[in-house]
One Martini backbone bead per residue (centre of mass of N, CA, C, O) as a GRO file, in nm:
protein
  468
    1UNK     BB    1   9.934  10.339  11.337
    2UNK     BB    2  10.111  10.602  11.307
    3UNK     BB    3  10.034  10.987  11.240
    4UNK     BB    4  10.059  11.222  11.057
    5UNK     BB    5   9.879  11.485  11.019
    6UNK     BB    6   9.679  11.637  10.787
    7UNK     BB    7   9.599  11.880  10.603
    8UNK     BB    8   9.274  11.927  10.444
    9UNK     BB    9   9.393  12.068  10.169
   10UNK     BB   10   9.503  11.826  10.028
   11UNK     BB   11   9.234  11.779   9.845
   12UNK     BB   12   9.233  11.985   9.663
   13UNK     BB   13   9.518  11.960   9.566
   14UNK     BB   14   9.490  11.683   9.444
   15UNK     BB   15   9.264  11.753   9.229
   16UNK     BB   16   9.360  11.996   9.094
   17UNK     BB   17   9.687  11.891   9.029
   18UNK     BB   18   9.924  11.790   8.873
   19UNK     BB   19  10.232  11.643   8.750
   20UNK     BB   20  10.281  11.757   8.507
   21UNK     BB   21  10.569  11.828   8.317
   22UNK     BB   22  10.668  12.144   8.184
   23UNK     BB   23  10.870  12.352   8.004
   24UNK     BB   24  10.800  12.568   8.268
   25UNK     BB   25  10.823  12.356   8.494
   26UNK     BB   26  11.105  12.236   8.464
   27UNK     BB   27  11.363  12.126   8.614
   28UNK     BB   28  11.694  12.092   8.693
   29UNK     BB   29  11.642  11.806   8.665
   30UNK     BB   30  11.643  11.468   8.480
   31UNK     BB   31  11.567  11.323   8.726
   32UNK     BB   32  11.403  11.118   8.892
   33UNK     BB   33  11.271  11.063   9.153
   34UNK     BB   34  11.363  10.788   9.421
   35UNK     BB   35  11.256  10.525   9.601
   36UNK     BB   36  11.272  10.366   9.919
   37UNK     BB   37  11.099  10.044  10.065
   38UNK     BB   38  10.947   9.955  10.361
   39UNK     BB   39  10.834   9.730  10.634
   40UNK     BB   40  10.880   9.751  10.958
   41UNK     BB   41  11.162   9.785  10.970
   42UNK     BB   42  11.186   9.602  10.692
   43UNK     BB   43  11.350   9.545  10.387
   44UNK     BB   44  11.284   9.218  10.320
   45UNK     BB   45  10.973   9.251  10.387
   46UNK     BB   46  10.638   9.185  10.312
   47UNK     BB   47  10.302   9.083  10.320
   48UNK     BB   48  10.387   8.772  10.257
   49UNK     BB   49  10.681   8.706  10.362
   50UNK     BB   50  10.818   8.848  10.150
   51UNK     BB   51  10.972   8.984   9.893
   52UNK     BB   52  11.000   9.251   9.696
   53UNK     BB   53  10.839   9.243   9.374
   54UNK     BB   54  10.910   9.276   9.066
   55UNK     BB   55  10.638   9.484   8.990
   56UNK     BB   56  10.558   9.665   9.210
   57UNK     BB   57  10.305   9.893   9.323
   58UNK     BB   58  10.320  10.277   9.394
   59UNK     BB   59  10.136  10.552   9.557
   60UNK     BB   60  10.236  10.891   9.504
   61UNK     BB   61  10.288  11.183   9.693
   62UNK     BB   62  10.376  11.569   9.625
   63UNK     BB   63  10.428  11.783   9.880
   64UNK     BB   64  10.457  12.066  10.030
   65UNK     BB   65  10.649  12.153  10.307
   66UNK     BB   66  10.437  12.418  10.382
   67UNK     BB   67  10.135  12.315  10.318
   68UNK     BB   68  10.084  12.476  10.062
   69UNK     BB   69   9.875  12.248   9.884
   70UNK     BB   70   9.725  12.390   9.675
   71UNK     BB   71   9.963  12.534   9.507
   72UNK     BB   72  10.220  12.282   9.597
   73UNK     BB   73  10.116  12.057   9.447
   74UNK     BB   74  10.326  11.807   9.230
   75UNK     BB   75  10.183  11.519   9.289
   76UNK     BB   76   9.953  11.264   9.181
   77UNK     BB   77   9.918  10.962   9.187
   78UNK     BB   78  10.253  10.849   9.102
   79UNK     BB   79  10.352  10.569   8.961
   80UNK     BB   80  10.562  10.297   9.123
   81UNK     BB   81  10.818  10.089   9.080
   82UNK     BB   82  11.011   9.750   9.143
   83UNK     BB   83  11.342   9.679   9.048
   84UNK     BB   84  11.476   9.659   9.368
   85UNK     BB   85  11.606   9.680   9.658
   86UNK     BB   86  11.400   9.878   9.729
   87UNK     BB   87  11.320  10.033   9.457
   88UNK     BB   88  11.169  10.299   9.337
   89UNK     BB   89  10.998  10.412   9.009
   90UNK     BB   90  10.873  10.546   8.772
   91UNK     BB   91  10.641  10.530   8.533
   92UNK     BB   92  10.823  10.570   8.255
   93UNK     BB   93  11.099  10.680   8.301
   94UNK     BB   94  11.191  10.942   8.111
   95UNK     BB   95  10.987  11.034   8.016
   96UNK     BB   96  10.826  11.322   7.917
   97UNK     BB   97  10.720  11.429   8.257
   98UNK     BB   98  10.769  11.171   8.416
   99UNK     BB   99  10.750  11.203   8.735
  100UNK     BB  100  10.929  11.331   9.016
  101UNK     BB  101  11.053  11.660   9.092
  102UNK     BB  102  11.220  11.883   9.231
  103UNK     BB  103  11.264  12.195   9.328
  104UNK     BB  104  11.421  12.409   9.208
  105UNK     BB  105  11.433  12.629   9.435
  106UNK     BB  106  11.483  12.390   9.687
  107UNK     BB  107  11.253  12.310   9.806
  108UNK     BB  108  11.016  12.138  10.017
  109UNK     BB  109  10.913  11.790  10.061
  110UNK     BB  110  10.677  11.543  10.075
  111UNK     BB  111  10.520  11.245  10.110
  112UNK     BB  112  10.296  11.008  10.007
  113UNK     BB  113  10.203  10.632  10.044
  114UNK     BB  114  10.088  10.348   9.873
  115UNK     BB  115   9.961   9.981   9.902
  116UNK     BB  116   9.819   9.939   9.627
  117UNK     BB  117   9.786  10.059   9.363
  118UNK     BB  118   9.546  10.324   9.217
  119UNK     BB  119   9.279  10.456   8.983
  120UNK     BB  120   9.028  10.496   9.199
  121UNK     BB  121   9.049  10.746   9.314
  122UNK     BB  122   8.888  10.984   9.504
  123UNK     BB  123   8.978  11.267   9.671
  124UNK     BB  124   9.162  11.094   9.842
  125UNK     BB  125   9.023  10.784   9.823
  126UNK     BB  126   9.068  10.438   9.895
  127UNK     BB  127   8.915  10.135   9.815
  128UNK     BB  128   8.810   9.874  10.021
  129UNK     BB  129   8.802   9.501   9.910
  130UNK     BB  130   8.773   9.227  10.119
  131UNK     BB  131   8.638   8.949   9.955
  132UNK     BB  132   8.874   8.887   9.818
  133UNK     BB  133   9.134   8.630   9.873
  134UNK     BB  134   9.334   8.546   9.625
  135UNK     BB  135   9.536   8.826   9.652
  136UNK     BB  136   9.663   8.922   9.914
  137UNK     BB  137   9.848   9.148   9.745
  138UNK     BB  138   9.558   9.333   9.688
  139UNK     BB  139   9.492   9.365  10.001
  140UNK     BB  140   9.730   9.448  10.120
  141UNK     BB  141   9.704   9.758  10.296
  142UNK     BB  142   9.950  10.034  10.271
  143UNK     BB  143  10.108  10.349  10.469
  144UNK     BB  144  10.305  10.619  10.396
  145UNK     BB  145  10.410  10.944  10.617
  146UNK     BB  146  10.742  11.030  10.664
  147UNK     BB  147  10.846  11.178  10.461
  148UNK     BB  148  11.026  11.449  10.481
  149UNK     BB  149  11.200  11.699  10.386
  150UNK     BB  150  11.268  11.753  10.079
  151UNK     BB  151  11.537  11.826   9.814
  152UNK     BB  152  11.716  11.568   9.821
  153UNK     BB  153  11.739  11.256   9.708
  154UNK     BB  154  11.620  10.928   9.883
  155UNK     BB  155  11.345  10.849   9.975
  156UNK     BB  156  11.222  10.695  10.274
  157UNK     BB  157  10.978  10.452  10.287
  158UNK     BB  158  10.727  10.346  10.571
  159UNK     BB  159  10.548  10.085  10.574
  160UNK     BB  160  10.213  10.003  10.683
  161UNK     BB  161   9.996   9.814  10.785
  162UNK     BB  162   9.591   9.856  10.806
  163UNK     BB  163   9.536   9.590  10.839
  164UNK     BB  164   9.450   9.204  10.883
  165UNK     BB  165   9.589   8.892  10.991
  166UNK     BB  166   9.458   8.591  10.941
  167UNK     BB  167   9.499   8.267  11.086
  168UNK     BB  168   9.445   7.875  11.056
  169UNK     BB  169   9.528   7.640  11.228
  170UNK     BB  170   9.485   7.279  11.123
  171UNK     BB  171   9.409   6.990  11.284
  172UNK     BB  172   9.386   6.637  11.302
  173UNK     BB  173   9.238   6.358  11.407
  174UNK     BB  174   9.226   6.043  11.452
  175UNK     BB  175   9.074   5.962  11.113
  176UNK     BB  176   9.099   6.296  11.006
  177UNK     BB  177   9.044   6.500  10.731
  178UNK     BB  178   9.194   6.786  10.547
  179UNK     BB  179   9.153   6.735  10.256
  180UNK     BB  180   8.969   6.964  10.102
  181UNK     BB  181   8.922   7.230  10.271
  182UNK     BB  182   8.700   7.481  10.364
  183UNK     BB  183   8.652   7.875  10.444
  184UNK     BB  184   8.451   8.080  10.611
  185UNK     BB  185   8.279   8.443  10.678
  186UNK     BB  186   8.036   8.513  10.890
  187UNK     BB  187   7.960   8.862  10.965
  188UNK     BB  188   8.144   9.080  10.815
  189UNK     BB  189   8.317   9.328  10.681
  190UNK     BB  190   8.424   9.431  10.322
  191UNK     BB  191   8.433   9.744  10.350
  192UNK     BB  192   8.654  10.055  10.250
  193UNK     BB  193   8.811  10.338  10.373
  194UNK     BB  194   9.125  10.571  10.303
  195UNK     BB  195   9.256  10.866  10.397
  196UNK     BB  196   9.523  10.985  10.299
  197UNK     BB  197   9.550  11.275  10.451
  198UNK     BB  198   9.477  11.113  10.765
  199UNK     BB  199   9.513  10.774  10.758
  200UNK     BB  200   9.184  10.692  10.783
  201UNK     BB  201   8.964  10.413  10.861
  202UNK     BB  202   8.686  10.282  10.732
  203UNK     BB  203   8.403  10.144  10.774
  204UNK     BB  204   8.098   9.938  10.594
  205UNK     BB  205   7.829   9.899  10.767
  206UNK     BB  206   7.712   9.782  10.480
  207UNK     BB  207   7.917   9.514  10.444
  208UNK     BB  208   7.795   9.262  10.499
  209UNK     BB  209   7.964   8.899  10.447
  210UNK     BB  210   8.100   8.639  10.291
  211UNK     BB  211   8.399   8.513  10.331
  212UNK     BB  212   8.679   8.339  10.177
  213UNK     BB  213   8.887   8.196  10.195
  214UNK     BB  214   9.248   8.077  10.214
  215UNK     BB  215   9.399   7.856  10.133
  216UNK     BB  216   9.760   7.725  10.169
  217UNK     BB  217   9.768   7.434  10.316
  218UNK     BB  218   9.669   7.074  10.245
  219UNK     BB  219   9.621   6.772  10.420
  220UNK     BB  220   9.538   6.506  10.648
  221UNK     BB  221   9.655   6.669  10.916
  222UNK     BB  222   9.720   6.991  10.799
  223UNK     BB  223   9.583   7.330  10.772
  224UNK     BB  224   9.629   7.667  10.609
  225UNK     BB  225   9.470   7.979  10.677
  226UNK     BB  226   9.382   8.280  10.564
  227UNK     BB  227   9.333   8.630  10.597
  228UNK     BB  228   9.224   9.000  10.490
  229UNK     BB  229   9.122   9.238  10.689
  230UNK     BB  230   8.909   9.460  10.901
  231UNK     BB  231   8.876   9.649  11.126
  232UNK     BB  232   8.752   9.582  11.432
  233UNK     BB  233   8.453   9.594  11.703
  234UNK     BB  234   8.264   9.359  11.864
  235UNK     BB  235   8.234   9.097  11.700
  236UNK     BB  236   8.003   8.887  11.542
  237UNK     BB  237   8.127   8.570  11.430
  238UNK     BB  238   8.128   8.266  11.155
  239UNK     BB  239   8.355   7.938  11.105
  240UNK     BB  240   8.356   7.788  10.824
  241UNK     BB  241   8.356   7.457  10.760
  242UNK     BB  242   8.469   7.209  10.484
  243UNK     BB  243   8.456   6.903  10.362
  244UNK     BB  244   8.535   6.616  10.152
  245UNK     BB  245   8.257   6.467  10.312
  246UNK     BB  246   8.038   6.699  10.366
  247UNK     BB  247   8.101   6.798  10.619
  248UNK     BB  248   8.080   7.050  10.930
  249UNK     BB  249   8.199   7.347  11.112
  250UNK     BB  250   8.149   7.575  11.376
  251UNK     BB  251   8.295   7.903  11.511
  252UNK     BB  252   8.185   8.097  11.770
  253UNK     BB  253   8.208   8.438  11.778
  254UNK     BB  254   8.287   8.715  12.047
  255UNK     BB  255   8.384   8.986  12.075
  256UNK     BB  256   8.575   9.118  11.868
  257UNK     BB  257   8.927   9.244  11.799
  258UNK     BB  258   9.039   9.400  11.539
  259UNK     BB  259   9.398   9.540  11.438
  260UNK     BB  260   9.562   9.742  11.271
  261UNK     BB  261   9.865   9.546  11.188
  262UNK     BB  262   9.736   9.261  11.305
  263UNK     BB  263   9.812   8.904  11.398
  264UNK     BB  264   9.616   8.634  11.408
  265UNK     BB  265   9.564   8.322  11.581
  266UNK     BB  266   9.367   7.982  11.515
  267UNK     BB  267   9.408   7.689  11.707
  268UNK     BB  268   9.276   7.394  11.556
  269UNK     BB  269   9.061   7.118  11.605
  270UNK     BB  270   8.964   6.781  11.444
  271UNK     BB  271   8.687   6.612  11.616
  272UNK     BB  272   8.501   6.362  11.852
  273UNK     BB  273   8.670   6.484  12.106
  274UNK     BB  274   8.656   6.660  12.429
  275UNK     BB  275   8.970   6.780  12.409
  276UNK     BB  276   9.238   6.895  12.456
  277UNK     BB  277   9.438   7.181  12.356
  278UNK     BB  278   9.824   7.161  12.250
  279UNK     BB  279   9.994   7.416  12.087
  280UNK     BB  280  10.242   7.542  11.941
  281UNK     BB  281  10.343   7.837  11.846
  282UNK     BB  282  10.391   8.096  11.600
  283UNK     BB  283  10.499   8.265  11.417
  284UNK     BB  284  10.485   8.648  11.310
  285UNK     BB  285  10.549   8.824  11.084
  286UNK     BB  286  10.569   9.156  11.062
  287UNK     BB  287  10.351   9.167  11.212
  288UNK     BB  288  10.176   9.247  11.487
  289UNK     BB  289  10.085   9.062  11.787
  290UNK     BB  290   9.745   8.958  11.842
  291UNK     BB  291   9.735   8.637  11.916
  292UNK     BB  292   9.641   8.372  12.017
  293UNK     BB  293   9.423   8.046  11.982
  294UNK     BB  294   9.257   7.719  12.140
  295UNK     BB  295   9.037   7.506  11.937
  296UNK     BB  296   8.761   7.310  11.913
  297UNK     BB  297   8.611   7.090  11.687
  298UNK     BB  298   8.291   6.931  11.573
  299UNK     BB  299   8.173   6.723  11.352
  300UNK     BB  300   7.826   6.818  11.365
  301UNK     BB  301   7.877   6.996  11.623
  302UNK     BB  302   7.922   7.145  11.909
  303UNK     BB  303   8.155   7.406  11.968
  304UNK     BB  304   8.464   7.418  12.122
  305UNK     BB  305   8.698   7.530  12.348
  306UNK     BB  306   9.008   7.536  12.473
  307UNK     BB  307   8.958   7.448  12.795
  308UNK     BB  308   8.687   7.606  12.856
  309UNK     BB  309   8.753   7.889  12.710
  310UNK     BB  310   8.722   8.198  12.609
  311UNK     BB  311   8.834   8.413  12.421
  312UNK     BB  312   9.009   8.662  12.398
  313UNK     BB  313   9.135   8.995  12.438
  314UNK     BB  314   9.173   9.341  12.351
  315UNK     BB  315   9.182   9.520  12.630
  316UNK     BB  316   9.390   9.722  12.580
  317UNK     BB  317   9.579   9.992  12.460
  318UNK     BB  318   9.926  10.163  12.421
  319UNK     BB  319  10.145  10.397  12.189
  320UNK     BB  320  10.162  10.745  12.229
  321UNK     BB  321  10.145  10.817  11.949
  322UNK     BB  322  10.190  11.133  11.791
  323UNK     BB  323  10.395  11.450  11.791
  324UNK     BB  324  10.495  11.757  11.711
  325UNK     BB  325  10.404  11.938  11.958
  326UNK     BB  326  10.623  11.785  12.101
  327UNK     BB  327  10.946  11.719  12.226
  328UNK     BB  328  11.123  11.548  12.242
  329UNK     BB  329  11.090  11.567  12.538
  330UNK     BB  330  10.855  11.455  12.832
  331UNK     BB  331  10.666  11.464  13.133
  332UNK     BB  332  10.442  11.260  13.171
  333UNK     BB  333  10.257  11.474  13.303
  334UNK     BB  334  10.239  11.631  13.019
  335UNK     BB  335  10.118  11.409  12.878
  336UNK     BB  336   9.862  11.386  12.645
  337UNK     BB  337   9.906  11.159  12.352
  338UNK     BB  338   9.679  10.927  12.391
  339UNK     BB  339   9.571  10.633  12.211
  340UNK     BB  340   9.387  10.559  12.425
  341UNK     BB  341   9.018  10.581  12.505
  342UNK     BB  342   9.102  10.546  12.832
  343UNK     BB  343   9.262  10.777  12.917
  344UNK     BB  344   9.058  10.936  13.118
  345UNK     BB  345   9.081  10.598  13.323
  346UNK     BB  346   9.374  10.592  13.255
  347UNK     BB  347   9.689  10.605  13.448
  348UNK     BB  348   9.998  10.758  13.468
  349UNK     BB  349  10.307  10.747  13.690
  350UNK     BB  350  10.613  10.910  13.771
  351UNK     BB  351  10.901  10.754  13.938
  352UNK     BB  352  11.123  10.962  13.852
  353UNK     BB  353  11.307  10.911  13.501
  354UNK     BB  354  11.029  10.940  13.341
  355UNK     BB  355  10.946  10.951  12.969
  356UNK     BB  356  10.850  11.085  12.686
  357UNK     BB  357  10.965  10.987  12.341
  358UNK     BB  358  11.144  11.043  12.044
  359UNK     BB  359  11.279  10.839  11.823
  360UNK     BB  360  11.281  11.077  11.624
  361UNK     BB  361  11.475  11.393  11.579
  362UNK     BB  362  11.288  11.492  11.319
  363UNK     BB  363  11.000  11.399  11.318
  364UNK     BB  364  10.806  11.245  11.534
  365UNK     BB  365  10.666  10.960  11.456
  366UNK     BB  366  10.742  10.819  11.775
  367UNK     BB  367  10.649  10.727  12.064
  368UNK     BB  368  10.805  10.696  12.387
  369UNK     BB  369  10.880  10.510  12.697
  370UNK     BB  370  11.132  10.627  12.916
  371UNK     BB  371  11.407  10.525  13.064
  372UNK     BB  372  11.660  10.667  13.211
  373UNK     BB  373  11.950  10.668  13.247
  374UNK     BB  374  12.156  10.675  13.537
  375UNK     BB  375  11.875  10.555  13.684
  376UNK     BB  376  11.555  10.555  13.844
  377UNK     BB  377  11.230  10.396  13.766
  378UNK     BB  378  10.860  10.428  13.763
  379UNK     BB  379  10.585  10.311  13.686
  380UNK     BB  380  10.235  10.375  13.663
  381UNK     BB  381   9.916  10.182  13.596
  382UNK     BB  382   9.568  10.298  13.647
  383UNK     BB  383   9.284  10.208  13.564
  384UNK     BB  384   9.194   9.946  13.455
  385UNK     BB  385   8.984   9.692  13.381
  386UNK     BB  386   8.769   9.492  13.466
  387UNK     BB  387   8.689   9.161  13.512
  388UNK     BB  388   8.995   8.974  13.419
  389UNK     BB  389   9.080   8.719  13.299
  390UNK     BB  390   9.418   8.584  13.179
  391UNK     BB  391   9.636   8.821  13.179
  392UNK     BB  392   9.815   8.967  12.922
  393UNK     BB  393  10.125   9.116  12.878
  394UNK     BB  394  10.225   9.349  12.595
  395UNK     BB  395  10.542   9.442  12.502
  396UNK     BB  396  10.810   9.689  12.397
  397UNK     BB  397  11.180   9.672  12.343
  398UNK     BB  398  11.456   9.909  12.395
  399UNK     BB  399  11.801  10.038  12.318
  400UNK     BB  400  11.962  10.337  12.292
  401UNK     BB  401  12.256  10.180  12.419
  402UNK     BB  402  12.306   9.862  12.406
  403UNK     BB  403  12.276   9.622  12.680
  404UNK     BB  404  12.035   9.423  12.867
  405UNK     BB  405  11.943   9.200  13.170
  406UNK     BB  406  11.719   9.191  13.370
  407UNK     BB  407  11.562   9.462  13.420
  408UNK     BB  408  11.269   9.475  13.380
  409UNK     BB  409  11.002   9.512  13.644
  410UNK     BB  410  10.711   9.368  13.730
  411UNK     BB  411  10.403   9.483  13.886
  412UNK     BB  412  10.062   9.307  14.033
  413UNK     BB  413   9.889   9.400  14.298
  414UNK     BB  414  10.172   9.372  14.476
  415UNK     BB  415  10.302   9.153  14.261
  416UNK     BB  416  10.520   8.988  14.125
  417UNK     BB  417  10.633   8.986  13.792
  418UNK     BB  418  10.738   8.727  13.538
  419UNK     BB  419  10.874   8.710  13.254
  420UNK     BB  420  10.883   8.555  12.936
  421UNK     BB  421  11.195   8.524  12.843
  422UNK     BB  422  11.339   8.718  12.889
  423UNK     BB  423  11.527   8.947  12.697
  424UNK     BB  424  11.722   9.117  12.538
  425UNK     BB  425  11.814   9.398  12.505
  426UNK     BB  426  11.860   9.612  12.196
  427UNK     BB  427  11.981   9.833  11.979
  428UNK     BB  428  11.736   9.922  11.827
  429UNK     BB  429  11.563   9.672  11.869
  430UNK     BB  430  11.274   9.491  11.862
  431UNK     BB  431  11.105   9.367  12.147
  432UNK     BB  432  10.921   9.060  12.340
  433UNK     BB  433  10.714   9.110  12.584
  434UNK     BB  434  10.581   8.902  12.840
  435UNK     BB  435  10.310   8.893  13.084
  436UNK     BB  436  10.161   8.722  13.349
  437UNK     BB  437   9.839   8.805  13.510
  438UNK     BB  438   9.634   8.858  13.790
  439UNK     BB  439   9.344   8.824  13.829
  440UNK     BB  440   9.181   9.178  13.790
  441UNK     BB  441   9.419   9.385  13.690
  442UNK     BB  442   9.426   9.750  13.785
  443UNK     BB  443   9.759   9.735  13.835
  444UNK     BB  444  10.113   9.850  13.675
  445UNK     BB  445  10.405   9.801  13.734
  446UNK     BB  446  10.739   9.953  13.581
  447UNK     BB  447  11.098   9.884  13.633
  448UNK     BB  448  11.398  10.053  13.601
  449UNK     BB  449  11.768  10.017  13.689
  450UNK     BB  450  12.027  10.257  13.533
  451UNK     BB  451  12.223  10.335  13.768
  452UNK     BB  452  12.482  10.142  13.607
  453UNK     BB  453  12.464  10.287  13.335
  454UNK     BB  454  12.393  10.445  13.020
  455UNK     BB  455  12.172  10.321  12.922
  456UNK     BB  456  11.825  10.317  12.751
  457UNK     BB  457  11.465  10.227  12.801
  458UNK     BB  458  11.197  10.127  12.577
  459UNK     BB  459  10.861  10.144  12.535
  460UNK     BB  460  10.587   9.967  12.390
  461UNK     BB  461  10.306   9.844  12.299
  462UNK     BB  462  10.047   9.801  12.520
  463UNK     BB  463   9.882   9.524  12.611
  464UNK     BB  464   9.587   9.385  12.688
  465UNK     BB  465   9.482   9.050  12.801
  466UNK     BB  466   9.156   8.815  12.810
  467UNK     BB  467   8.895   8.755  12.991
  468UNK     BB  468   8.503   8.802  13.099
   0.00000   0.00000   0.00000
């Protein structure tokens, strides 16, 4: 997720400062505020793909606009409850003292919120922990940033993913049943903290431990596992499956690496006999597509991997960070705000209109590639990982206004290549793009030619995937 930095004052002022309005600092508003929440730029949908469900609780703070967080910060991890239709109130609203109120003399307020509740926080840190799998709605772990300048009006909080959520979709082979199968993982961090403050997760290098998978539907012929995991990379880790005939079989996991917000798929079959294994994708709601993956395993035998490939990863991404620091539109070559640990060693070049630009001309809390209107543009991507086969290039995109078919055209090593089923681009409404790359490539070439248009198209979320 992108965030904006919150100044480190943030935590001494929510330690020190009540919420609670007393008769001499009771504004003059009658009503707490109320509050709007969203996930995902989807107000219909929430952690486990269904609608956010009344008597879900999330957790607000109320901080000064003007950042003097130490003396203007007025509320601190007040619960508020949701009514319906995405609206959330405090907790026992109407009592004398409770919710929230904007400040009397008219000043500036941000928000910062988090879904599930906790009353355990301490200093601004919230304690994670997927140990236990039984209601992944109290572990999938989400953080909204965005509110910012309000002083009157209903804040809309966008709430994003900050954890992993792993699939596991099992087939069995015939005369193989499925019915009471049960899964572990052995090998993986099940402890975290979350900074409120500054929006970073840390993970419990010494929490080390065994999770219980989630069944969510079994029977004889296909069976869905899910869990709700931490952030990692570089990850060796063994999924362990348990049958009702007492038989085991285990598929072992190397350098994996799992991003926060996004979710993994692994298309899974169960026989004994080493056949390719070919299942159609599988939808992916709400969270970022992590990518899927098929191998089969043998009861009772060495785990093979299906077609003899071993698992891909996810070995360069950029999402182009956030930064109030630049202005709405900046020049490529001027643009500092990288997201990619890699960037150092990965440049971009603009030939033409491209420049990157924030999503939102108020917040800046989004920033994406843009290929500008009535142009032509191509950018360069360079200096890429070597050594990767099957590489799949995943970003996404949308039009500023307006839509396209077939502009976007990607070159790789001097080969032109064509995504697969390219989209239509529509009016800010993302689109997911897929393009096949040839084994090697370490130059990729973005271009589009929009010079009979008036619309321009943004990129995102820029991901390589492959084998190494």
């Amino acid at each position: 997720m992108k965030k904006v930095a919150i100044v480190p004052l943030m935590l001494a002022a929510l330690a020190l400062v009540s919420c609670v309005v007393t008769e001499s600092t009771k504004p003059n508003y009658s009503r707490p505020v109320q509050f709007r929440a969203a996930i995902d730029n989807d107000e219909s949908t929430r952690a486990t793909a269904t609608e956010w469900e009344v008597g879900d609780e999330i957790g607000i703070y109320m901080l000064s606009g003007d950042n003097s967080l130490r003396s203007n910060a007025q509320g601190e991890n007040v619960k508020h409850v949701h009514e319906g239709s995405g609206v959330f109130v405090a907790d026992n609203a109407g009592a004398e003292g409770e919710g929230l109120f904007y400040p009397k003399d008219g000043g500036k307020v941000d928000f910062i919120a988090y879904y599930p509740y906790s009353d355990a926080i301490t200093g601004g840190i919230y304690p994670i922990s997927v140990a236990d799998q039984t209601r992944p709605t109290k572990i999938d772990f989400m953080y909204s940033d965005n509110a910012e300048d309000y002083s009157s009006g209903v804040p809309f909080l966008q709430f994003h993913h900050e954890l992993v959520r792993l699939v596991i979709a099992v087939t069995a082979a015939e005369g193989e049943t499925l019915t009471g199968i049960a899964a572990t993982i052995q090998g993986m961090m099940t402890q975290g903290k979350f900074d409120l403050a500054t929006g970073t997760l840390t993970v419990g290098e010494e929490s080390d431990g065994e999770i219980e998978l989630r069944v969510v539907e079994s029977n004889e012929e296909e069976a869905i596992i899910e869990a709700i995991l931490l952030p990692q990379s570089g990850l060796d880790f063994t999924i362990r499956f348990g049958f009702a005939d007492g038989t085991t079989a285990t598929l072992a996991m190397e350098g994996v690496n799992y991003a926060g917000g996004y979710a993994y798929t692994y298309n899974i079959k169960v026989n004994k006999q080493a056949e390719a294994v070919v299942i159609e994708n599988s939808e992916i709601v709400d969270w970022k597509n992590g990518g899927e993956n098929d191998y089969q395993i043998e009861k009772g035998g060495k785990d093979e991997e299906g077609g003899g490939d071993g698992p891909g990863e996810v070995y360069y991404e950029e999402n182009f960070g956030t930064s109030s620091a630049y202005p709405t539109q900046i020049e490529l070559a001027d643009f500092e705000g990288w997201s990619s640990p890699l960037a150092g060693s990965v440049s971009y070049a603009a030939t033409g209109t491209v420049r990157i630009r924030s999503k939102s001309l108020e917040t800046r809390d989004n920033l994406l590639l843009q290929f500008a209107s009535s142009s032509a543009g191509e950018v360069a991507i360079t200096g890429l990982p070597e050594g990767y086969s099957d590489i799949t290039l995943n970003c996404t995109a949308f039009t500023w206004s307006g839509t396209t078919t077939n502009v976007l055209q990607f070159q790789a090593g001097g080969v032109d290549v064509t995504p697969d089923d390219m989209p239509t681009l529509l009016t800010e409404t993302t689109q997911q793009v897929t393009v096949a790359l040839p084994d090697g490539t370490t130059t990729i070439r973005i271009r589009a030619d929009l010079s009979a248009t008036s619309t321009s198209i943004c990129i995102d979320d820029i991901q390589l995937k492959g084998r190494k």
